[in-house]
Every structure is written in structure tokens, then in C-alpha cells.
N, C-alpha and C positions, 0 to 999 in steps of 0.2 A: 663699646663706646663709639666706633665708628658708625654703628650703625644707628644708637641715636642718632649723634651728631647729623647723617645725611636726613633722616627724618625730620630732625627740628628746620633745618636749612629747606628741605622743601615744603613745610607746610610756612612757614615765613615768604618763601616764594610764591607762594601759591596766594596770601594774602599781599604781597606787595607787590608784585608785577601789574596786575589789574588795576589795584589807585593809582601807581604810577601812572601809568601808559592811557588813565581815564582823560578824555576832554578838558576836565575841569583840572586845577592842581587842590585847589580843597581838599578832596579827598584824603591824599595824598599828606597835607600840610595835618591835617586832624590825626594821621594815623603817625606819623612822624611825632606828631606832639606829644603822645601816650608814650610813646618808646620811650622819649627823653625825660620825659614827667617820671617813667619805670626807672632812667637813670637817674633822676634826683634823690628817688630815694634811695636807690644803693648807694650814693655819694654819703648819704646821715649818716648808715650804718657802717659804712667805712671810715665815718669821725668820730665813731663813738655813741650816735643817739640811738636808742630804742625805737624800737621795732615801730612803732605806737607812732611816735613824733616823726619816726621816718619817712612814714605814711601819709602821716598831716603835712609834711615837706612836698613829698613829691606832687598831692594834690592841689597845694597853695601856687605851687610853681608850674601845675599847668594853667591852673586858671588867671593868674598873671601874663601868663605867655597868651594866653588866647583873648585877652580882653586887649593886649596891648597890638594883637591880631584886627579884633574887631576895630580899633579905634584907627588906628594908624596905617593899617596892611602893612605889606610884605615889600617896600620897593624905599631900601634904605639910603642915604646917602654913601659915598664914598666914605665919609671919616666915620660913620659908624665904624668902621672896617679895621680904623688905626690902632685903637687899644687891646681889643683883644689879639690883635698879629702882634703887638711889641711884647704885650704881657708874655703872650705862650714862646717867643724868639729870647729876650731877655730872663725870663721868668723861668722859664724852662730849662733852659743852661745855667741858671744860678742853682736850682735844683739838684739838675746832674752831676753839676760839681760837688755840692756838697754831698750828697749819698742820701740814704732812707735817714739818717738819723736827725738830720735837718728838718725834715717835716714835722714831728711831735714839737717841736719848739715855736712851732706858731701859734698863738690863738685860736683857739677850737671856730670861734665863729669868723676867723679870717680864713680858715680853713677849707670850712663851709661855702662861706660867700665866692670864693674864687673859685670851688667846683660849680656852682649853681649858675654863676656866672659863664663860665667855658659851654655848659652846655645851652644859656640862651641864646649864646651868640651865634654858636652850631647850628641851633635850629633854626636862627635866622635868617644867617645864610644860604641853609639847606632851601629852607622856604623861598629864598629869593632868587636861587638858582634853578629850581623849578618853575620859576615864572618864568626865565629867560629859555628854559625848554629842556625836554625830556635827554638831548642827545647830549647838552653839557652839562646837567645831573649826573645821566652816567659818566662821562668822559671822569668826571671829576673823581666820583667813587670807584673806577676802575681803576685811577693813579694809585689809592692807597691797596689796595686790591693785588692787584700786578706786583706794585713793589713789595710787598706783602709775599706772596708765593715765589717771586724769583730771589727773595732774602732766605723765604725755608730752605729753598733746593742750592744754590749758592752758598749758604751757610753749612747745610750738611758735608756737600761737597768740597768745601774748601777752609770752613769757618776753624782757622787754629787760634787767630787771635781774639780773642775776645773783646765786645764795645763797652760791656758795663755789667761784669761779672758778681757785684753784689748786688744787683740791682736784677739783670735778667740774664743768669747765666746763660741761656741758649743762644742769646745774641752775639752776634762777630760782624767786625769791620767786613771781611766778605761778603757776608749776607745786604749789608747798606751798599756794597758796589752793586753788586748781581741787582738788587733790588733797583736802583740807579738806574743799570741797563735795562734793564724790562721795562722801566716807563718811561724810555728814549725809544724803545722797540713797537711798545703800543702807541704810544707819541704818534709815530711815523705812520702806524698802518690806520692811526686813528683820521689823519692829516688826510691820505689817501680816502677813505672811505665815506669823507667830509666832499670830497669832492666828487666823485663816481654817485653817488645816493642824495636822494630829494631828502633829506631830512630836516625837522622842524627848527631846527637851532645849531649855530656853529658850535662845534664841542669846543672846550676849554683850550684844547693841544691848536686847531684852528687860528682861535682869537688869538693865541700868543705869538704864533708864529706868523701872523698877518702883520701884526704890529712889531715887530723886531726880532726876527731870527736871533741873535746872541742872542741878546735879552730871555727870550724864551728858553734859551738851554739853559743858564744859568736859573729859570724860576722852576724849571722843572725838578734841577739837582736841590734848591732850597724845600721844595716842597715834599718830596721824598726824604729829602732829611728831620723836616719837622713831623713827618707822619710818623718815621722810628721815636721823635722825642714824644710823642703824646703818647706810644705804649711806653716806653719807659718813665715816664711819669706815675702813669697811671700801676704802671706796677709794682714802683717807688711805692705810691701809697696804699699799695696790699699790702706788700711788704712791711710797713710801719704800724699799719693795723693788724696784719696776723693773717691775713685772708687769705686765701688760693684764689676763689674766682670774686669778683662784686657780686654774684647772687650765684642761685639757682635757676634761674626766669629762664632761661634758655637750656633746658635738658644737651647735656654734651659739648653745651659752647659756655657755658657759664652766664656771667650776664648782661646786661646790657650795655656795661661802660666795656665791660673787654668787648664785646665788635664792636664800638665804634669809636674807641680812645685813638688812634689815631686819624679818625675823622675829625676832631674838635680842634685841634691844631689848624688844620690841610683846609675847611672851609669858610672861617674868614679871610684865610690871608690869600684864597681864591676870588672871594669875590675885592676883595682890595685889590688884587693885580690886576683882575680883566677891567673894572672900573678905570683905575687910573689909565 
């Protein structure tokens, strides 16, 4: 398994570093659209549609994304920003409170529409945070990233309490601290390296802490908290469907809403903050 795993990771590396890091951000926005179009359809099949219609979803919902690409670009206002950050903040913790059992009680196509939805917003974001430049793209995907690996080791380490035991037993209040700290840790060394190095664009941790030191420690602990609520959402609704992973598409990592569920959360309400 591990050894898939590092396999599939570097041949994804191996295609994404290069569109990233290209001149243009197109590249990048086009290969970023397929991914989420590949989440659209795991989304159907995790609500119930056939394989067939899951397909016709995922392709409808690229070519919506890309026409509304073509017409409009990538350079949204701020209150784009507002719905999908209250939805996933409000939304999300209404969720969690209620447990897996709360989800089959919605409307199959409200169901639907609120995954289709998380993920255009995503990639709206994503796309418009690559206009603003390569070094607050990463900054940003490294928040979840960090907090992500210092919640495994943190959690192994220390995790006796558990965050959300029917939902995703492996997770513990521990693991959301540790995870906390690691992205106050990469915060700082990001902050430094923002200034020592010519790089194209002030990263995320930069703009916050330019514009109001509290302020920025407190968006850093909200943002970290919301990237734990989009996996556990998201695994809320394996769990309610039956699934282990959203696909197969990623030999060793499952699929593509498990890497980037908590991304969907973490990049609206990024580009909502550095806006305002």
C-alpha cells in the first residue's frame, strides 16, 4: 500500500508541479478543473446515482465551470466569498452535530447540489488564488497539508480523546491542537522566507499578518479548524453512503474528494479573508 501510495503521489507531482510553476496560470486552472469535474462525479455516486449519470454530472459540471471561465474569468468579488464560507461554518457544524444519520434525510438533489456547489466554489477560489501567484497557492495548500500531518503525529502521540468517534474514529482533540501548532510553526517560517526570497506573491501567512497580527492568529486557528470540518463532512458522507474511499482514481489515496475535502472549506474563506 505504501508503496502505491508514494507512486501515485509522484506521478501527480510530476504532472502538477510543472502547470503550476508554468508562466501562464491556465494550465494549471484546466488541470485543476478535470480533478474537480473527477470530484463531481464521486459526489453522484456517493448520493446514490449510477455510474452512467455520475459521468454525465461530472462532465456537465466541467463544462459549466469552464464556460463560466471563458465568460467571466477568474477575478471574483469579495461577496462571492460570503456564502459558501457561512454555508461550510454554519453548515458544517449543523452537520457535525447531528451525526451520519442526518444526512439521508435531505433531498437527494439538495444533497447533490450542495456537493457541486462546495466544489465550484473551490475551484474558484483555487483559480483565483493562482492569479494572485504561485507562493500564496502554496502557502495556502500547505495550511491544510501541515495541519494535516502534525494532527497524524500529534494524534498518534497523544490523541486519547476522541473529536468525532462515529464519524471518524482516528480523529482526537489532540491531533486539531498539534495540527494548530504546525500551522502557527509554518506561519512563521513562511512569514520569514516571505521576506529573505524574491518571490512572486506574498503568501497568505504574509497578507494576514501585514494587516493585523491578532487578527491573523485567530484566522489561522479558524482555518485549521474548518479544514478538520470539511474531512469530517466528508467522511460523514461515506459513512452514510457505505463507502470507504470516494473512488478508486487515485491508486493508494482513494479519491479525489478524500485529498482535497479539506480544501473545500479552507479556500473560499481564504480568499474572503485576504480580500476583506
Amino acid at each position: 500500500m505504501l508503496k502505491q501510495r508514494l507512486i501515485t503521489a509522484l506521478v501527480l507531482l510530476a504532472i502538477l508541479l510543472p502547470l503550476l510553476f508554468h508562466d501562464a496560470s491556465e494550465p494549471f486552472m484546466g488541470f485543476s478543473l478535470l480533478m474537480v469535474s473527477a470530484g463531481a462525479w464521486e459526489w453522484g455516486r456517493l448520493n446514490g446515482y449510477a455510474h452512467r449519470t455520475s459521468v454525465a454530472m461530472g462532465v456537465l459540471f466541467a463544462v459549466i465551470l469552464a464556460v463560466l471561465w471563458i465568460v467571466w474569468g477568474v477575478h471574483y468579488s469579495v461577496w462571492v466569498w460570503v456564502f459558501p464560507s457561512m454555508l461550510w461554518i454554519l453548515g458544517g457544524a449543523w452537520l457535525l452535530r447531528n451525526g451520519v444519520a442526518c444526512w439521508a434525510q435531505f433531498p437527494r438533489l439538495i444533497r447533490l447540489g450542495s456537493g457541486l456547489l462546495a466544489l465550484a466554489f473551490a475551484w474558484m477560489a483555487m483559480a483565483q488564488a493562482r492569479t494572485v501567484g504561485v507562493n500564496f497557492l502554496l502557502s495556502t495548500f500547505f495550511l491544510v497539508w501541515a495541519a494535516d500531518v502534525f494532527a497524524y503525529f500529534g494524534g498518534r502521540a497523544f490523541g486519547k480523546r476522541k473529536l468525532a468517534p462515529t464519524i471518524s474514529p482516528g480523529k482526537s482533540w489532540a491531533g486539531v491542537y498539534t495540527g494548530a501548532l504546525g500551522v502557527l510553526i509554518m506561519a512563521g517560517l513562511w512569514v520569514w522566507s516571505d521576506r529573505q526570497f524574491n518571490l512572486d506573491s506574498p503568501s497568505l501567512y504574509t497578507q494576514l499578518f501585514t494587516a493585523n497580527p491578532i487578527a491573523a492568529l485567530l484566522a489561522l486557528f479558524g482555518l485549521t479548524a474548518m479544514s478538520v470540518v470539511g474531512d469530517l463532512v466528508e467522511s460523514l458522507v461515506k459513512r452514510s453512503a457505505g463507502f470507504k474511499d470516494s473512488s478508486n482514481l487515485l491508486p493508494g489515496h482513494g479519491g479525489v474528494l478524500d485529498r482535497v475535502d479539506a480544501l473545500l472549506p479552507v479556500l473560499p474563506l481564504v480568499m474572503l479573508l485576504t480580500q476583506i
